[in-house]
N, C-alpha and C positions, 0 to 999 in steps of 0.2 A: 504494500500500500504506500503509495508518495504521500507526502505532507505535505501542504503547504497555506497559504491564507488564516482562515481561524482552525481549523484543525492542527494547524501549527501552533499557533498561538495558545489555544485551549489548553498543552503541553505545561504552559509556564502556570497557566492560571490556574490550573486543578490539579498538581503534583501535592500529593501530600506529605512526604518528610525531607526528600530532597532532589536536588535539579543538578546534574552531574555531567561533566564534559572532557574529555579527551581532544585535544588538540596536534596535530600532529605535524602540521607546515609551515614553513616558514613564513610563507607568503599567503593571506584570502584576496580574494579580490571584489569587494563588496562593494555594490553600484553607488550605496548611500553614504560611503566612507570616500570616494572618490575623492573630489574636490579637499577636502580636507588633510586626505594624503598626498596629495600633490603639493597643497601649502606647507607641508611640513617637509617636503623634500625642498624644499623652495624655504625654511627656515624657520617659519611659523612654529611658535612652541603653543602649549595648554597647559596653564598654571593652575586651570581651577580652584577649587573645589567646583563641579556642577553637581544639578540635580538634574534628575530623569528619571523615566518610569524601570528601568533596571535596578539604576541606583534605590530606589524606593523599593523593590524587589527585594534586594540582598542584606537590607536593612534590617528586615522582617523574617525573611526565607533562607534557609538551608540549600546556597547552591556555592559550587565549586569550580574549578577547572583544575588539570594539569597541561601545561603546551609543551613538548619536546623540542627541545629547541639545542644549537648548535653556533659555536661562535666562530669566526664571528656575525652578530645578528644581522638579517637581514634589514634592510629600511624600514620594511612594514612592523616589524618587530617591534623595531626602538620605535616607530609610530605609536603600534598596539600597547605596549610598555606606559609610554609618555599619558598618550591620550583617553585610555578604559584602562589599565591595570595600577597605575598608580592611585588612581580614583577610587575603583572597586574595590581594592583589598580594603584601604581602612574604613570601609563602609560596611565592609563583613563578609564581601565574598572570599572564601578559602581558595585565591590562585594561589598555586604552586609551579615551580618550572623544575622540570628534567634536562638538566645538560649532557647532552652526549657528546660533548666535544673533545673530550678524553677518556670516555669510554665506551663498551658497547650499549646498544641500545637496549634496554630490556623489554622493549614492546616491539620486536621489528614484526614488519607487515599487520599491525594491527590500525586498523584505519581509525579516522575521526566518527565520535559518538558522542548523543548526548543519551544519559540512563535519566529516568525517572524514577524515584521510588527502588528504587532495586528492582524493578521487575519489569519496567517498557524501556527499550530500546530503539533510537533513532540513529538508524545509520547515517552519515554525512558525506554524499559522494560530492566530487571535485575532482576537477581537470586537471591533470602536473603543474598549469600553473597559477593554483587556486583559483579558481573561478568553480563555484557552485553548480553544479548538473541537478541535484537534486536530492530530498530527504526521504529514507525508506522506513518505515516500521519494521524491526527486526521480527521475525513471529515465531521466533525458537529459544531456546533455553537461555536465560541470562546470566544463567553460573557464571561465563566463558568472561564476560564484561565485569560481573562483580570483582573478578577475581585483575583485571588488566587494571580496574579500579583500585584497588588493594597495592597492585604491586606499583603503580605508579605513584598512587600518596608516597608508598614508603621510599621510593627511589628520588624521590624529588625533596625539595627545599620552598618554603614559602615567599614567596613573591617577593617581599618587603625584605626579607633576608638575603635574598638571593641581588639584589640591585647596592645592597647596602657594598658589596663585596666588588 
């Protein structure tokens, strides 16, 4: 089943313990991030604090990521970094980053997901060079994900930690 419109949305709005993500590329290529990442390759910084309806999200709600990431960072990165991960963590989302840049990867071949609850599964397909194709509903066992969840918190470091360094 593809995702997308309010059935996508629905996802954030009725998850009931927690909203979970695996990130795995260096680069997305997100229509509505466009212009902003171009200003920022162009030198534009975001000092924030903002508010938005994420930000109002993670304030309240139980959601996390882990992004695999490798140095050194891509643009979009130190974008994503700068402009939502600096923001989001101290507002209470649990990013954490995995570097594999000196070691092996402990998730190879496992693609981007978002879990719900432990139990719904959204696949995240994309193009080599992030650009979104589209969201699937995983409709099999979510052991396989709890467990890439698992080992990816413990391989990783928290956002805030990991920038300080």
């Amino acid at each position: 089943m593809l995702l997308d419109g309010d059935v996508w949305a629905a996802k954030f709005r009725d998850f009931q313990t927690e909203a979970w993500r695996l990130e795995t590329l260096p680069q997305y290529l997100v229509p509505q991030e466009a212009e902003e990442f171009a200003a920022f390759k162009d030198g534009a910084r975001y000092p924030g604090p903002y508010e938005d309806s994420w930000i109002q999200m993670v304030r309240t709600r139980d959601v996390g990521r882990v992004h695999i990431v490798s140095r050194p960072l891509s643009d979009y990165l130190r974008f994503e970094f700068e402009r939502y991960y600096q923001h989001q963590a101290p507002a209470g989302e649990d990013i954490r980053i995995l570097d594999i840049t000196e070691r092996e990867n402990p998730l190879p071949d496992v693609q981007d997901f978002w879990m719900f609850d432990h139990s719904t599964i959204v696949l995240m397909h994309y193009r080599s060079d992030g650009k979104q194709i589209s969201r699937e509903l995983y409709e099999g066992d979510p052991a396989p994900f709890i467990e890439y969840q698992r080992i990816a918190k413990a391989e990783s470091v928290p956002f805030l930690e990991y920038v300080k360094e």
